[in-house]
N, C-alpha and C positions, 0 to 999 in steps of 0.2 A: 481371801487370797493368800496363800504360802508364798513366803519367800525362798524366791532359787536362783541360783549361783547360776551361770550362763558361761560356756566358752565356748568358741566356734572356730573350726578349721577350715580355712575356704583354700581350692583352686591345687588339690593336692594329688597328685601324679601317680593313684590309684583309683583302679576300676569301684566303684558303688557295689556290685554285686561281691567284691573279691573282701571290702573293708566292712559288707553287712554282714558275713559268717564269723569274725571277730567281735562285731559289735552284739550280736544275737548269744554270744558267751556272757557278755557282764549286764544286760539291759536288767533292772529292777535289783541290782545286787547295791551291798551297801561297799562303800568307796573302800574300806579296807580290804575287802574281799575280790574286788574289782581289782586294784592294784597287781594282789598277787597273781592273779589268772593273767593281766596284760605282763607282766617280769617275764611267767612262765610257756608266755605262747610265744612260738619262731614264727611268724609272720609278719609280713611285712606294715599291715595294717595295727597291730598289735604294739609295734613301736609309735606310731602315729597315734592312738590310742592313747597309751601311756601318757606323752606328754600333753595331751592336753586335758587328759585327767587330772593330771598332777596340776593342771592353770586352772580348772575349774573348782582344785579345793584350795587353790589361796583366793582365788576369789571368792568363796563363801568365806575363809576366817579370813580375810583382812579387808575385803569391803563391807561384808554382809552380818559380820560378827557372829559369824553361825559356829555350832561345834563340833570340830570336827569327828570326833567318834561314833555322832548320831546322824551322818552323812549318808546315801543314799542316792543313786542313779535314778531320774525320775523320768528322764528323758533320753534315748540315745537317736541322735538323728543321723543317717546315711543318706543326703540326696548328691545326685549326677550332676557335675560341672559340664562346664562346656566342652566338646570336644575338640582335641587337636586333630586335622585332617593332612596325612603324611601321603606319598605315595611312592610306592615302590616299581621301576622300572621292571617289566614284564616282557617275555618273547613274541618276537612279532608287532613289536612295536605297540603294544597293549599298557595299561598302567591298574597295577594293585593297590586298593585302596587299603590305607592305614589307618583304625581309627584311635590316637591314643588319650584314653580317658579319664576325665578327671573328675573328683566329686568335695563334697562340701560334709563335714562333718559339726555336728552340735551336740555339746554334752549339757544338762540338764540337773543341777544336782537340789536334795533336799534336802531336808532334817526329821526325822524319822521321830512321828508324836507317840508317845506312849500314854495310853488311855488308862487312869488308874479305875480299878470297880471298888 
């Protein structure tokens, strides 16, 4: 079993589908490489990304004693929180439904084995 660094973003006021096309940028990339592509993307999930990138490599160097240069995304997880149910006042005395949705995010990081021959 490998040891990895764990951090998790719950109950955050971005759609699943909107913060998987961010997440589908850094998946299998190593944390430094990762970093620069989350600085350099304008989206909204990309901020939300970042920092808990950034919580998931101090949790490998300061609980896990891992190093951080041989660091790697092993895991990027995008699932759907629960939804908030809004509704918007419609003509004719009708009501539009609002759903606004939230999702759970989890980074996964590891340390990247180099196999000497």
């Amino acid at each position: 079993m490998k040891t990895q660094a764990i951090a998790q973003l719950k109950l955050q006021r971005i759609s699943a589908q909107k913060a998987r096309l961010v997440a589908d940028l850094i998946r299998y990339k190593t944390s430094s490489e990762a970093l620069s592509i989350l600085k350099n993307s304008n989206k909204k999930a990309a901020r939300l990304l970042l920092k808990l990138l950034q919580s998931a490599i101090a949790n490998a160097v300061n609980n896990k004693g891992m190093n951080v240069d041989k660091l790697f995304l092993a895991e990027v997880l995008i699932n759907e929180g629960p939804t908030l149910k809004r509704f918007q006042p419609r003509a004719q005395g009708r009501a539009y439904s609002i759903f606004k949705r939230t999702s759970h995010m989890i980074i996964k990081l590891e340390e990247q084995v180099v196999e000497a021959k």
